[in-house]
VOGU-3710 file (C-alpha; in Angstrom, 3 decimals, decimal comma):
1> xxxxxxxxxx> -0,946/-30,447/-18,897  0,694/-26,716/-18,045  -0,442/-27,010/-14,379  0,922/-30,731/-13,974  5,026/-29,831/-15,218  4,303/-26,704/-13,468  5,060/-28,563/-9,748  8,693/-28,133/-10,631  8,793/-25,156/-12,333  11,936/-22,554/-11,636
11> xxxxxxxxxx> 9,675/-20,073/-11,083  7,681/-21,885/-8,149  11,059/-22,428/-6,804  12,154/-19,260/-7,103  8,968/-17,785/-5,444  9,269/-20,574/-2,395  12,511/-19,032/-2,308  12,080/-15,312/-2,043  9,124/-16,198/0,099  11,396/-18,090/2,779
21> xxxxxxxxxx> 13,459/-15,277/3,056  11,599/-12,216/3,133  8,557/-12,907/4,598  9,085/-16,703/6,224  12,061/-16,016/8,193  10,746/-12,624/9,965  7,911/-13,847/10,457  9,155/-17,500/12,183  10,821/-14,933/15,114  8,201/-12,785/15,655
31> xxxxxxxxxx> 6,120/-16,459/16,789  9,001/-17,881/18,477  9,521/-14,998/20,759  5,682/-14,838/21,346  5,579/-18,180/22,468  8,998/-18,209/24,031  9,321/-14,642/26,180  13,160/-15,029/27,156  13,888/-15,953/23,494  15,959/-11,993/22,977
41> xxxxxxxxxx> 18,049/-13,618/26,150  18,546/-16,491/24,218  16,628/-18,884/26,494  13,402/-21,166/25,635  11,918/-20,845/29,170  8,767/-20,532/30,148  6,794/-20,871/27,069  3,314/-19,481/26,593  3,724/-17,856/29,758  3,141/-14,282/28,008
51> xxxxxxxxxx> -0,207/-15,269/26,331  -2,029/-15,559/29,204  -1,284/-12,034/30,464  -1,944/-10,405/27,252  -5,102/-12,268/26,639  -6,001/-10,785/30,344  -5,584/-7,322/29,236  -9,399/-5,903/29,315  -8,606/-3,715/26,728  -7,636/-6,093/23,997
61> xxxxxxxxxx> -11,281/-6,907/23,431  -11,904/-2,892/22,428  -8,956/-2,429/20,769  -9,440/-5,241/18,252  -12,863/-3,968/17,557  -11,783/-0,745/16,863  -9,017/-1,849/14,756  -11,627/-3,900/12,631  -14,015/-0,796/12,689  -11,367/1,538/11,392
71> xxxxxxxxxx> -10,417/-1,350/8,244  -13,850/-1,830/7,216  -14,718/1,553/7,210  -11,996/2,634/5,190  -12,285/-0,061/3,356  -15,987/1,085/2,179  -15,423/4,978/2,104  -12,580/4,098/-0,397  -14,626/1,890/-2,364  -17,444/4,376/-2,158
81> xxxxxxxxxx> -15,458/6,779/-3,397  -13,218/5,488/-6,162  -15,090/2,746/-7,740  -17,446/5,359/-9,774  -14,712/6,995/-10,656  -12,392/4,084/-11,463  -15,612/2,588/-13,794  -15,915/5,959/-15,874  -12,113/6,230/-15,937  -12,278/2,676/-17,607
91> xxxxxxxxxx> -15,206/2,802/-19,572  -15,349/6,059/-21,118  -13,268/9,134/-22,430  -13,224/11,182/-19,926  -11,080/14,448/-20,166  -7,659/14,832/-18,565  -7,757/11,007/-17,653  -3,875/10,859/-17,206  -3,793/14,081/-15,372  -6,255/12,639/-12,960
101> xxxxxxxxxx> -3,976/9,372/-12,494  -1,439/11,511/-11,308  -3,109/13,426/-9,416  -4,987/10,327/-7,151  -1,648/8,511/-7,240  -0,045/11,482/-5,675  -1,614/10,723/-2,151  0,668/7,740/-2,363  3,836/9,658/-2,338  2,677/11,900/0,706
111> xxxxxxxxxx> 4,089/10,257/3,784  0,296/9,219/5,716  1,990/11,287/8,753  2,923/14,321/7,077  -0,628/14,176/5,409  -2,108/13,624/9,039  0,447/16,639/10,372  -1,205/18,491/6,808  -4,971/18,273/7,525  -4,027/18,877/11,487
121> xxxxxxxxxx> -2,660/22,728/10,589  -5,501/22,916/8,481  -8,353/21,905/10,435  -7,212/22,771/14,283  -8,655/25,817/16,184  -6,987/28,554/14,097  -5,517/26,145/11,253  -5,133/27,516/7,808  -9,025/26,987/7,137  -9,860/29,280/10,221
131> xxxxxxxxxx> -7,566/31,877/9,067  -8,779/32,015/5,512  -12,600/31,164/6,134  -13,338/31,008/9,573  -14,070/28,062/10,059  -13,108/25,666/12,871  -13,232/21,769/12,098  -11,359/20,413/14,656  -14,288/18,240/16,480  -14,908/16,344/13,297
141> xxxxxxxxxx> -10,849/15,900/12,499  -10,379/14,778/16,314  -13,158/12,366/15,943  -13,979/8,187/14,484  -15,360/9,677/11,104  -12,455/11,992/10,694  -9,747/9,558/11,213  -11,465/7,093/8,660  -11,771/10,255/6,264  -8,546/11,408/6,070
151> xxxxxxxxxx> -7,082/7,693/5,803  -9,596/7,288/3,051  -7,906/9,826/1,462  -4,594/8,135/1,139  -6,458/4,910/0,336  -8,344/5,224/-2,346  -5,792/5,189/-4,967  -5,386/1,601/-4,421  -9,018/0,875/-5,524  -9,207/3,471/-8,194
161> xxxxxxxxxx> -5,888/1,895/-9,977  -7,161/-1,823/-9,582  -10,817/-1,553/-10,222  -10,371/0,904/-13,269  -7,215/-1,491/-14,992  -9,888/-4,405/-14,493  -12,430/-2,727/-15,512  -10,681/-1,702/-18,805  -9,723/-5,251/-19,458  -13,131/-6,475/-19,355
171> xxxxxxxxxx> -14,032/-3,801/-21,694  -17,827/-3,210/-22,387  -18,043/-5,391/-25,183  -19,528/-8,503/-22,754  -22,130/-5,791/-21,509  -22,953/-4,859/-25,106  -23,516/-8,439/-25,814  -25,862/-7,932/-22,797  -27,661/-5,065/-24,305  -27,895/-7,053/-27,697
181> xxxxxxxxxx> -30,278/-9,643/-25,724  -32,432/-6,477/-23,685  -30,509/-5,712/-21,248  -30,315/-2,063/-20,023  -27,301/-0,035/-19,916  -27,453/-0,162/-15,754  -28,453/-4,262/-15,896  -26,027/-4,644/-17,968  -23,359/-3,312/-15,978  -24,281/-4,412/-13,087
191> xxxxxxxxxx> -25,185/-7,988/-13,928  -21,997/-8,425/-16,387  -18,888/-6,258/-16,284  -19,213/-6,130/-12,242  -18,907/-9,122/-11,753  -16,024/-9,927/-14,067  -14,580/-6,926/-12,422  -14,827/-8,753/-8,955  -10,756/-10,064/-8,713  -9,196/-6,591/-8,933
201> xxxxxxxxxx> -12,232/-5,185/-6,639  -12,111/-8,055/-3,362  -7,861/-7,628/-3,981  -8,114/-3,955/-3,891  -10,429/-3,807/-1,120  -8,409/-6,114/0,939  -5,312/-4,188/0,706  -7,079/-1,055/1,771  -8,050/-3,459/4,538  -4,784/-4,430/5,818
211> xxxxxxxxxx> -3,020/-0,711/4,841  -5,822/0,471/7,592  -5,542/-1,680/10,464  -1,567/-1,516/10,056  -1,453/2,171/9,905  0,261/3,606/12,444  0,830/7,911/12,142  -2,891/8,641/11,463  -4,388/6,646/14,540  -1,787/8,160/16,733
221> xxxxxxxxxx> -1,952/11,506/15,906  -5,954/11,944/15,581  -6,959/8,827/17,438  -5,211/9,145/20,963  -7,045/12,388/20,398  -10,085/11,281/20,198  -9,841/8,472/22,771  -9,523/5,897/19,894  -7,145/2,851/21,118  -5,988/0,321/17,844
231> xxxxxxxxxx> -3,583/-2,499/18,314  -1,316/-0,864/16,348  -0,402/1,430/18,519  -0,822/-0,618/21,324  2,058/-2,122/19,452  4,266/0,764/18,870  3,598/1,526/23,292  4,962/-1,880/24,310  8,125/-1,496/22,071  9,100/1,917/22,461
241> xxxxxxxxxx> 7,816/2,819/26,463  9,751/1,126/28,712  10,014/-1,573/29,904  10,541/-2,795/26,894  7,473/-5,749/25,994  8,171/-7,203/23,085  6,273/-10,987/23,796  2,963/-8,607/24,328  4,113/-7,170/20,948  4,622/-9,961/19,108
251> xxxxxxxxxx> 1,078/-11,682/20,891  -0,745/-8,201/19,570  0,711/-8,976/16,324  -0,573/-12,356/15,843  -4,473/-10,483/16,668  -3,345/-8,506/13,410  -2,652/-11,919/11,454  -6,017/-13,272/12,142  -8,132/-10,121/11,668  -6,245/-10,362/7,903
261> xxxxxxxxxx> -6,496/-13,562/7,354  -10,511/-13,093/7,943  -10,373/-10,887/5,309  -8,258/-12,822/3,499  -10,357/-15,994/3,662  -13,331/-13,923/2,438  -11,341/-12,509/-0,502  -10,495/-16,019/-1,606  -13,989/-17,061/-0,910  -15,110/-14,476/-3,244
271> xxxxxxxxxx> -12,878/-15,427/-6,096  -12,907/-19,445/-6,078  -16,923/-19,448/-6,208  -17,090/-19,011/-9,973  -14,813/-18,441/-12,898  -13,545/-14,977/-13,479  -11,318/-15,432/-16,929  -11,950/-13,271/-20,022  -10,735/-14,174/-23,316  -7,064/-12,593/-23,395
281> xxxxxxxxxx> -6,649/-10,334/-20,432  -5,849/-7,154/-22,429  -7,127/-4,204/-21,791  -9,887/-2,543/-24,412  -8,960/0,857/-24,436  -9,840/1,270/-27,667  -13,538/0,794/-27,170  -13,966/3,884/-24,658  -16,949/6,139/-25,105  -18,090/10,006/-25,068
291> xxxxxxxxxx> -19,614/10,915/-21,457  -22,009/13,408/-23,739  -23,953/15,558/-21,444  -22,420/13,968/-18,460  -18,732/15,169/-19,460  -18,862/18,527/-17,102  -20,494/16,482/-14,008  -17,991/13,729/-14,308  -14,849/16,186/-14,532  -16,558/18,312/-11,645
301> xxxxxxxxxx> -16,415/14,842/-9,961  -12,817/14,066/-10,407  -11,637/17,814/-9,446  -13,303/17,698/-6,153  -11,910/14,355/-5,326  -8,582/15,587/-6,680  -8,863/19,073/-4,901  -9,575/17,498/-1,342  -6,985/14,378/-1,725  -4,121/16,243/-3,121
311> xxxxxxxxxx> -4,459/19,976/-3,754  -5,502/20,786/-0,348  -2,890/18,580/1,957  0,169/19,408/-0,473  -1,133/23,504/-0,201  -0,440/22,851/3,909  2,402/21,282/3,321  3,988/23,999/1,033  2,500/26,782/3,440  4,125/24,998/6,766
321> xxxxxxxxxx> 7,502/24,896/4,343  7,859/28,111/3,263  7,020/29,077/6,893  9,302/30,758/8,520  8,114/30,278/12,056  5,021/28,160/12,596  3,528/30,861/14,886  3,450/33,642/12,724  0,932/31,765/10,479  -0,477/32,651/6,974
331> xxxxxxxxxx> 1,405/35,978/6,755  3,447/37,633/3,706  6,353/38,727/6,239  6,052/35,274/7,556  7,171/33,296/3,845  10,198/32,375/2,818  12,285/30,242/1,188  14,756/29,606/4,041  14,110/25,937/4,483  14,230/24,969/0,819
341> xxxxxxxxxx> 17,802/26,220/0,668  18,759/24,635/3,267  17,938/21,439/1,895  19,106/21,802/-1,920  22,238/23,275/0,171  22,605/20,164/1,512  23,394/21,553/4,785  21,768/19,098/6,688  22,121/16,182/4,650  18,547/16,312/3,616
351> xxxxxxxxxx> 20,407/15,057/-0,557  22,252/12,257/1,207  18,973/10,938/2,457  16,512/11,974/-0,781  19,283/9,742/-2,401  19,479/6,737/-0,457  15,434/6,709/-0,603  14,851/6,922/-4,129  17,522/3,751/-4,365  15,610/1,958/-1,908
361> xxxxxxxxxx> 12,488/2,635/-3,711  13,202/1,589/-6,828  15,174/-1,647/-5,800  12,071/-2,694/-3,920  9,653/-1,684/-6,568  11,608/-4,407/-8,670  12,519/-7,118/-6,036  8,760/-6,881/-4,922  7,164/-6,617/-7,914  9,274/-10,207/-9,444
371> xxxxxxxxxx> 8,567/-11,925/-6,016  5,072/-10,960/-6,318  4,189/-11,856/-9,929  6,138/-15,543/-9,712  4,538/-15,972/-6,272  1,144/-15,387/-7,895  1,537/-17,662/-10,720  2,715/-20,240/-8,211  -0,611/-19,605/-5,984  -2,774/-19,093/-9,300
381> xxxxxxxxxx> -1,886/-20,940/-12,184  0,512/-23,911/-10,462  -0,412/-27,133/-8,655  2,866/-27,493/-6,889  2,542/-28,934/-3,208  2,689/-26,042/-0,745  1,263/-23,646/-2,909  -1,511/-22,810/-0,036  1,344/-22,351/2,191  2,963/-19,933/-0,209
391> xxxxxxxxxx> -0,521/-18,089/-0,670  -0,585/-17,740/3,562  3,257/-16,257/2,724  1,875/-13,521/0,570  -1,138/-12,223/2,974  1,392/-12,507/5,975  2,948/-9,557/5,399  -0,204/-7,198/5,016  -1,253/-8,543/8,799  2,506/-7,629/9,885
401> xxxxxxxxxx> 2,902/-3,750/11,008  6,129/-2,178/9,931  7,299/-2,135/13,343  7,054/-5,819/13,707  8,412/-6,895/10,440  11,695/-4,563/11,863  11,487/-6,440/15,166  11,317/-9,869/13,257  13,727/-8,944/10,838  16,409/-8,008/13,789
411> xxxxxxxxxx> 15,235/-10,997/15,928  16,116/-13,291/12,649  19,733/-11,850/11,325  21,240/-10,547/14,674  21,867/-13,794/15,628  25,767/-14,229/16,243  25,981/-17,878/14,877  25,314/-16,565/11,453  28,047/-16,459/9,000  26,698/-13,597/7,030
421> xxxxxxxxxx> 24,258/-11,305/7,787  22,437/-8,416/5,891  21,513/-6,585/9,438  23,869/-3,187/9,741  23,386/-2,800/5,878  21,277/-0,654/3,377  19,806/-4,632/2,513  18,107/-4,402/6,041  15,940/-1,871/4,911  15,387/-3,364/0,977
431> xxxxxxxxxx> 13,937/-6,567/2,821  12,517/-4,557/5,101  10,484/-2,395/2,339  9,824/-6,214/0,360  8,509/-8,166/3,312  5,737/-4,603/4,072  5,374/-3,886/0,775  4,557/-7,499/-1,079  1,342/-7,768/-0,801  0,786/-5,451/-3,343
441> xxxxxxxxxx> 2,007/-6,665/-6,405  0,915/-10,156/-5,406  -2,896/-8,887/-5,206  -2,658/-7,187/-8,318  -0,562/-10,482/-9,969  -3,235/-12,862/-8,459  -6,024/-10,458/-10,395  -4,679/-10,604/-13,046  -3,567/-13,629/-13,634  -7,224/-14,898/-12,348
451> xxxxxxxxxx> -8,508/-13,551/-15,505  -5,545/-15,092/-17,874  -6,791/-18,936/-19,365  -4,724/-21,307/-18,923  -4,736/-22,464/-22,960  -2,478/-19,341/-23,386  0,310/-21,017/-21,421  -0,334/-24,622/-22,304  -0,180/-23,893/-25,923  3,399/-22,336/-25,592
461> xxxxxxxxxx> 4,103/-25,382/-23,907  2,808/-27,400/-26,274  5,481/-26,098/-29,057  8,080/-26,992/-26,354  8,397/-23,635/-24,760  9,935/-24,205/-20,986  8,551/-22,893/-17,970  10,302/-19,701/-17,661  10,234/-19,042/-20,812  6,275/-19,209/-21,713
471> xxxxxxxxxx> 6,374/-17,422/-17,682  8,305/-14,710/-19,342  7,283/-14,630/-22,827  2,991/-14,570/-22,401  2,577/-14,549/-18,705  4,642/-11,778/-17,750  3,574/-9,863/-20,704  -0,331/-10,167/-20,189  -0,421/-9,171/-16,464  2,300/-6,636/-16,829
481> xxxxxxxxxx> -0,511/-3,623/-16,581  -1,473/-4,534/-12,985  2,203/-5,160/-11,682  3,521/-1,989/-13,481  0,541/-0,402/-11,698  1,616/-2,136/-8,339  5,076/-1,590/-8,677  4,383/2,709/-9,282  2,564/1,753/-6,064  5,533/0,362/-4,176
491> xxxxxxxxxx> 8,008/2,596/-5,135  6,304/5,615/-4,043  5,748/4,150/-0,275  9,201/2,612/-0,054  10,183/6,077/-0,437  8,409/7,443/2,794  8,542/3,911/4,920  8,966/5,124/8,758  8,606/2,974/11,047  10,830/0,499/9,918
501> xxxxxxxxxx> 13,161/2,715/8,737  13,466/4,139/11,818  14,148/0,672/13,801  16,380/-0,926/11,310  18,343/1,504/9,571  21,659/1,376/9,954  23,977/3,903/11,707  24,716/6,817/9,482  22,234/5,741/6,956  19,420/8,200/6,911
511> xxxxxxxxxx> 16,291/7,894/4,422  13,984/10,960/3,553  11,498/9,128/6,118  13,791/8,935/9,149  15,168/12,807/7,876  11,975/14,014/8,203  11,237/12,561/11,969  14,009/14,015/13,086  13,529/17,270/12,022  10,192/17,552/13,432
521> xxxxxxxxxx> 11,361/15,672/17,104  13,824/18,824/16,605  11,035/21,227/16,382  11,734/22,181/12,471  8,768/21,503/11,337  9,409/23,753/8,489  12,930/22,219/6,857  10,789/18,409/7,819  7,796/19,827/5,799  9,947/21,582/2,720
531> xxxxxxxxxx> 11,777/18,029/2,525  8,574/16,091/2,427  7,301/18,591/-0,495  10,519/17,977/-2,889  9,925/14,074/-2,086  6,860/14,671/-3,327  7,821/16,472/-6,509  10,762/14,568/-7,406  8,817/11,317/-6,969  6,131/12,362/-8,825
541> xxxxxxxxxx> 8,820/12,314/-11,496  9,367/8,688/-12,553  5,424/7,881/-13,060  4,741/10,862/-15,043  7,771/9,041/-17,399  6,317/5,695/-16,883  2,692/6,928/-17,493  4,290/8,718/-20,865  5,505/5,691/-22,049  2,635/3,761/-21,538
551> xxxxxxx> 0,351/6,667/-23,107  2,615/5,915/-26,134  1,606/2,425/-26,040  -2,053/3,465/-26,876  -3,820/2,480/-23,545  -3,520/2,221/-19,859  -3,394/4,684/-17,702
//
């Protein structure tokens, strides 16, 4: 009955809308000006004349299996990494649990290229770890497994925060029933709560997935390095080296969209071959239990993960900052606090910038997170027509590198027939930031609202509730864990966006991201290191007040 009104509901109309426009539109350019090459000269000539020379390209071949090596490896270090963690984080009582959150969501808030720039003056012939221990890991940094750890790093978090929320929703009372019938404690797990955990796993793991093979500062920094070609940065060549290609870029792009949509496929495989719904969707906090003898191994655990993801790159980071020359190294004579003054001096319009971020962020942390969560009802719990179409509108944008969401985004509202246009404003960067950074609430939405019954919403129907209203009064409500949780998420990357930032921002508008590039193509590597390390604090800020509130609340995080 719920899903049959639900073809006309507002809010699938208001997700077809915000689709259209932030992800649709951008989108539409970047495959009109692959198939039509003259299209920036506003001609339609020659189409499909640019395919066959970037098909031709012998390199293609390798750099498409590199780009899949790098996601799937990332993809299963992360998962390696943070699903034991996430499962005793959900599961039991384990000591310090919200200082741990914090400290694995803070590798979210450190710009990937300043974390790169981070393990770089750590780990080069006579980094920081040379001076202090002697010890010279440059070969492994500069290598395949050292790219794939140190974007593990920064990936994680999105596994850890989906796996343990679904994890504590599913509680352990299923595997208890288990245990009640002979199951062991391991059979139990493995064979129920697992598997009911599967939605927020395959969505996390996809994201880590698409954040890997769109990543742009880590491959170029360590991977030209190390010889290590992704299309990515193939990209980022043919629209910054001239001559200027952007058909090949566009054509490269579309080699993105179908390596995600693989994954995509196989995520929706995963999740439409049985029935993942629990009872109510809420999380079972309540029924946590003691570690017991394992409580000092499981805290050693999270410490060392929280030591090498966070402690370590922000300690490089604060030592290049208070720096005052980079050459003089890890000396007392060489410290100072020079380049924090100069930005809480504002003498370089470092506040201007942390301001206009921080707006940014949160506006797309709220834009993103509605368009995701109606977007995923529309995809999950509606039958409108077009809702597959809408579903390929929500993966589009993880398959879309920043730099080619700009390019698309330029290509769409430069055009001089339009009446109005949001390009040359601060709203060419918020649907900049929503069109990268969508696909995050929408996984976590679609998760959760995968494991919401439909008899919730057809019963609020049933005593005449409308659309919206049962949307917004026991929808919303029930998968508001996992979108708070995504939209934490997107406000701490919309804070540090680059690459986009750097294409599309408008004259005179300068964002902490776009501050700190400049700084270090000016050679301050200090002042562009003591900026990124008050970002850092300052954003750290709103989850630890978010994360209160919730603590209040008696569960989550």
């Amino acid at each position: 009955m719920a899903k049959t009104q639900s073809q006309t509901s507002p809010v699938v109309i208001l997700a077809a809308a915000g689709l259209l426009v932030v992800v649709a539109v951008p989108f539409l350019f970047i495959l009109l000006q692959a198939v039509y090459p003259q299209l920036g000269r506003g001609s339609l000539a020659a189409p499909f004349s640019a395919l066959a020379a970037a098909f031709a390209d012998p390199k293609l071949i390798g750099m498409t299996g590199n780009t899949l090596l790098l996601g799937v490896a990332v993809a299963l270090l992360s998962a390696l990494v943070a699903v034991p963690l996430a499962v005793m984080r959900a599961l039991f009582r384990v000591p310090g649990a919200l200082l741990w959150d914090v400290l694995f969501l803070i590798p979210f808030m450190i710009p990937p290229y300043i974390a790169t720039l981070g393990w770089i003056m750590t780990l080069q012939p006579r980094g920081y770890l040379y001076q202090l221990l002697g010890f010279d890991l440059a070969g492994f940094l500069f290598s395949v497994p050292g790219i794939v750890f140190v974007m593990m790093l920064n990936a994680f978090p999105v596994i850890y925060f989906a796996v343990s929320r679904t994890v504590e929703a599913v509680g352990a009372r299923y595997a208890d029933v288990g245990r009640v019938f002979g199951a062991t404690p391991l059979r139990a797990f493995w064979r129920i709560t697992l598997p009911l955990s599967t939605p927020g796993l395959a969505a996390s793991l996809l994201l880590v997935f698409s954040m890997a093979i769109e990543e742009y500062g880590t491959p170029a920094a360590l991977g030209r390095r190390a010889g290590f070609d992704v299309l990515v940065t193939a990209i980022d060549l043919r629209v910054s080296d001239w001559p200027i290609d952007l058909p090949g870029a566009a054509i490269l792009s579309l080699v993105l969209v179908a390596l995600s949509f693989g994954a995509f496929l196989l995520q929706r495989w995963i999740l439409t071959r049985k029935n993942w719904q629990t009872t109510t969707g809420k999380p079972q906090g309540g029924a946590k239990r003691a570690l017991g003898p394992w409580t000092v191994p499981v805290v050693a655990l999270f410490a060392l993960v929280g030591f090498v993801a966070t402690i370590l790159p922000l300690l490089a980071i604060l030592a290049t900052a208070l720096s005052r020359t980079i050459s003089g190294g890890l000396a007392w004579q060489n410290m100072g606090l020079n380049n924090f003054a100069a930005i809480l001096t504002d003498s370089t319009g470092a506040l201007r910038a942390l301001g206009t971020s921080l707006t940014l962020g949160v506006a797309t942390a709220l834009f993103a997170g509605l368009l995701g969560a109606v977007s995923a009802y529309a995809v999950v719990k509606s039958r409108a027509r077009g809702r597959g179409l809408l579903d390929v509108l929500t993966i589009l944008p993880s398959a879309l590198p920043g730099i080619v969401v700009a390019v698309g985004l330029i290509l769409a509202w430069n055009q001089p027939w339009l009446p109005m246009t949001p390009y040359n404003t601060v709203f060419i960067l918020l649907l900049a930031y929503c069109c990268i950074l969508l696909p995050q609430p929408v996984r976590y939405a679609t998760a959760a609202f995968h494991q919401v019954g439909d008899n919730l919403e057809a019963a609020a129907r049933v005593f005449g509730a409308r659309p919206m209203v049962a949307f917004r009064r026991i929808l919303l409500p029930l998968i508001a864990p996992s979108l708070l949780a995504s939209m934490l998420l997107v406000f701490a990357v919309a804070t540090r966006e680059l690459v986009a930032s750097v294409v599309v921002a408008p004259v005179g508008v300068r964002t902490i991201s776009t501050y700190i590039w400049r700084q270090f193509e000016q050679g301050s590597v200090g002042l562009g290191m003591a900026m990124a390390f008050v970002t850092i604090i300052i954003t750290t800020a709103l989850p630890l007040i978010v994360l209160s509130l919730m603590g209040r609340r008696g569960n989550l995080l």
